[in-house]
C-alpha positions as CSV (number, residue, x, y, z in Angstrom):
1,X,-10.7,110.9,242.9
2,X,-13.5,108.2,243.6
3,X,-16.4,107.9,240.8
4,X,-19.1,105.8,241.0
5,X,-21.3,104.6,238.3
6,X,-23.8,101.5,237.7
7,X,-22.0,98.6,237.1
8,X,-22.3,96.4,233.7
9,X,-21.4,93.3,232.6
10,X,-18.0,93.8,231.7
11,X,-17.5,94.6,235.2
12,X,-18.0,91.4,236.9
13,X,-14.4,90.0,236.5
14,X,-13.5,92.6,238.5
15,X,-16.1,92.8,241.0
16,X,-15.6,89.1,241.4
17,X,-12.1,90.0,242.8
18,X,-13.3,91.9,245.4
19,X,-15.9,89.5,246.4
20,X,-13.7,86.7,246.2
21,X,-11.2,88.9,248.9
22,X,-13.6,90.3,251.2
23,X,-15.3,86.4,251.6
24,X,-12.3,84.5,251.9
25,X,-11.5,86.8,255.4
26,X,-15.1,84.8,257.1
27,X,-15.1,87.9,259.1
28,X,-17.4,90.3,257.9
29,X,-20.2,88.5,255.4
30,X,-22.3,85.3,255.9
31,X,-20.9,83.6,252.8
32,X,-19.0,80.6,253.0
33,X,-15.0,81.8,251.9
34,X,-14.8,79.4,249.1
35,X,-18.4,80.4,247.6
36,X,-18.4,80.0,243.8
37,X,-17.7,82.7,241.2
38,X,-20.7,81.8,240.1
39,X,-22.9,81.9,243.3
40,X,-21.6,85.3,244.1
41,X,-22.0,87.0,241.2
42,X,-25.6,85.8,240.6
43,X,-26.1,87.2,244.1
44,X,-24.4,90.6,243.3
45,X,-26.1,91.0,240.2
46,X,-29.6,89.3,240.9
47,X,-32.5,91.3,239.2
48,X,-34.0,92.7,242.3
49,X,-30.8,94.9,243.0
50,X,-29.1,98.0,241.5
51,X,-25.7,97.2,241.4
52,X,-22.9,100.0,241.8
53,X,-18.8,100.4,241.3
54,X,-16.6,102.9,242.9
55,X,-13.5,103.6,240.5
56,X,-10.3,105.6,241.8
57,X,-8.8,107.2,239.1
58,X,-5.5,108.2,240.7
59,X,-2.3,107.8,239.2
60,X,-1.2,106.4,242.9
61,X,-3.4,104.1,242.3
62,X,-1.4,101.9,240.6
63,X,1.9,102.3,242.6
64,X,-0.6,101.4,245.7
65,X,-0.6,98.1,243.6
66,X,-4.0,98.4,242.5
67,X,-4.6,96.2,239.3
68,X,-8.0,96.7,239.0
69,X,-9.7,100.8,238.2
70,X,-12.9,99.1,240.0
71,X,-12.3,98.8,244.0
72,X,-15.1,98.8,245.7
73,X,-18.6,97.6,244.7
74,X,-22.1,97.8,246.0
75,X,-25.9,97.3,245.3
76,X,-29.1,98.8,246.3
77,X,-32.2,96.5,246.7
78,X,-35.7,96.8,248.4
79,X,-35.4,95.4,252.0
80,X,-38.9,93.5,251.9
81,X,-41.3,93.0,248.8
82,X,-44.3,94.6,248.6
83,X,-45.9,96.5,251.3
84,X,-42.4,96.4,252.9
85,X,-40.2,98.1,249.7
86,X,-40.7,101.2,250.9
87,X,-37.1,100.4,252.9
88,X,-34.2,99.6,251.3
89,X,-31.3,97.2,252.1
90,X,-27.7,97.5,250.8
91,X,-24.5,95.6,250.9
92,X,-20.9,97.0,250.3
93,X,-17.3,96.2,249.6
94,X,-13.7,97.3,248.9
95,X,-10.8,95.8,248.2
96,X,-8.2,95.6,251.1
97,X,-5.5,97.6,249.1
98,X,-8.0,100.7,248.3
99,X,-8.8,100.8,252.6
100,X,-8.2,104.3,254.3
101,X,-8.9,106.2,251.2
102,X,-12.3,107.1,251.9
103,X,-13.9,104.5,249.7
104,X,-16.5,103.2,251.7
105,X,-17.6,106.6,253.0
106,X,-18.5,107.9,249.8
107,X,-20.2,104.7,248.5
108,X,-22.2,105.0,251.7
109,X,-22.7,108.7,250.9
110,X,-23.6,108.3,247.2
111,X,-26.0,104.9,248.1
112,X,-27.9,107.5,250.6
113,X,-28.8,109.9,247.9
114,X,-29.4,107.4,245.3
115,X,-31.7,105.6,247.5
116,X,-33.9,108.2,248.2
117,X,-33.7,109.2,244.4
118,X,-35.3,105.3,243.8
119,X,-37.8,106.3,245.9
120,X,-37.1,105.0,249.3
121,X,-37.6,105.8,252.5
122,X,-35.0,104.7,254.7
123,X,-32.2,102.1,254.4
124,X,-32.2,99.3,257.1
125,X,-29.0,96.6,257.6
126,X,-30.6,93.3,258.7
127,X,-27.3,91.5,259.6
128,X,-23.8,94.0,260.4
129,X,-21.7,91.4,261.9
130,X,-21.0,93.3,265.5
131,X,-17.1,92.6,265.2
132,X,-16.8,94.5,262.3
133,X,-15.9,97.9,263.8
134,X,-15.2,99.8,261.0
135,X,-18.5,99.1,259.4
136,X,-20.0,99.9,262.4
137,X,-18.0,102.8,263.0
138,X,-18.7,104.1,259.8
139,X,-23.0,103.5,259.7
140,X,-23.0,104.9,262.9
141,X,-21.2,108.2,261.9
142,X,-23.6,108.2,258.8
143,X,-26.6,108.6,261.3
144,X,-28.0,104.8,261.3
145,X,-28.7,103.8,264.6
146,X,-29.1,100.4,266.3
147,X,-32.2,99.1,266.6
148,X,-31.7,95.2,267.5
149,X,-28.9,92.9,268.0
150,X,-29.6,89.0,267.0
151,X,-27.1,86.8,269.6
152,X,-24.4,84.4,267.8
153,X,-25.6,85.1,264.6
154,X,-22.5,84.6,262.7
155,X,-19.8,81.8,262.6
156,X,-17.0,84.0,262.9
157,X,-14.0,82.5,261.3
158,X,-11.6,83.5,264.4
159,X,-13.4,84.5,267.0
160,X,-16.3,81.8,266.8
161,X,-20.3,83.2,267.4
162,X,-20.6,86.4,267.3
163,X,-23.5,88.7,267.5
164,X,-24.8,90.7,264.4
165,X,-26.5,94.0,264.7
166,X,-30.2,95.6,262.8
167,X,-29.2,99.1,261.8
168,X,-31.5,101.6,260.4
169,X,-32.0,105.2,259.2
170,X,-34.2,107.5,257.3
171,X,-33.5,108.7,254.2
């Protein structure tokens, strides 16, 4: 079973983790892999977003080799200030191990309804690295659509420049 619930303080250790694994890949987010602890976490937790964890509390859990009850993460924050935080923006994570078990989808499911219930309007993705498939995949299945691609917008760590994608939807 997957709850989600606003993260707190005592849950940055672990959402560091997570951070810390998804950035060292260079694959899907524009951080640098060996960004600091510190960076990150201000980023994750910065004032202007509402920051979320998804906990799977399954007994498989740990014989999947899970150490940590807190395997994905994610935040909500207004896309633009002012006359333009109507829209929201979003970002999301999950630990490698917790993959295939439906994590994302229902973070991306709950961050829908939770979005509209702080009021916005739609949510819109400035910068889905394009090689990122399952992301993609995913979004797309949820209704966003495509509404720009930005040419060699991200230094991909194996496969060099690659192009990122806009994706949009109402909510």
């Amino acid at each position: 079973m997957i709850e989600i619930r606003k993260a707190n303080e005592t849950d940055k250790s672990e959402v560091w983790e997570i951070i810390k694994e998804v950035i060292s890949g260079g694959d899907t987010y524009i951080f640098y892999p060996n960004t600091s602890r510190k960076k990150m976490l201000e980023y994750w937790f910065a004032e202007d977003k509402k920051t979320y964890v998804a906990i799977l509390s399954e007994p498989s859990a740990v014989a999947d080799g899970l150490n940590s009850e807190i395997v994905g993460t994610f935040f909500i924050k207004a896309n633009q200030p002012d006359l333009g935080s109507h829209i929201c923006n979003a970002g999301y994570m999950v630990f490698a191990k917790a993959k295939g078990k439906g994590i994302g989808k229902k973070m991306a499911e709950f961050s829908l309804v939770e979005a509209r219930e702080l009021g916005y309007k739609a949510m819109q993705f400035n910068f889905v690295v394009k090689s990122n498939e399952i992301a993609v995949k995913l979004w797309l299945a949820l209704g966003f659509e495509i509404i720009g691609e930005i040419p060699e917008a991200f230094q991909h760590k194996e496969k060099g420049l690659t192009n990122a994608l806009i994706m949009y939807r109402k909510i």
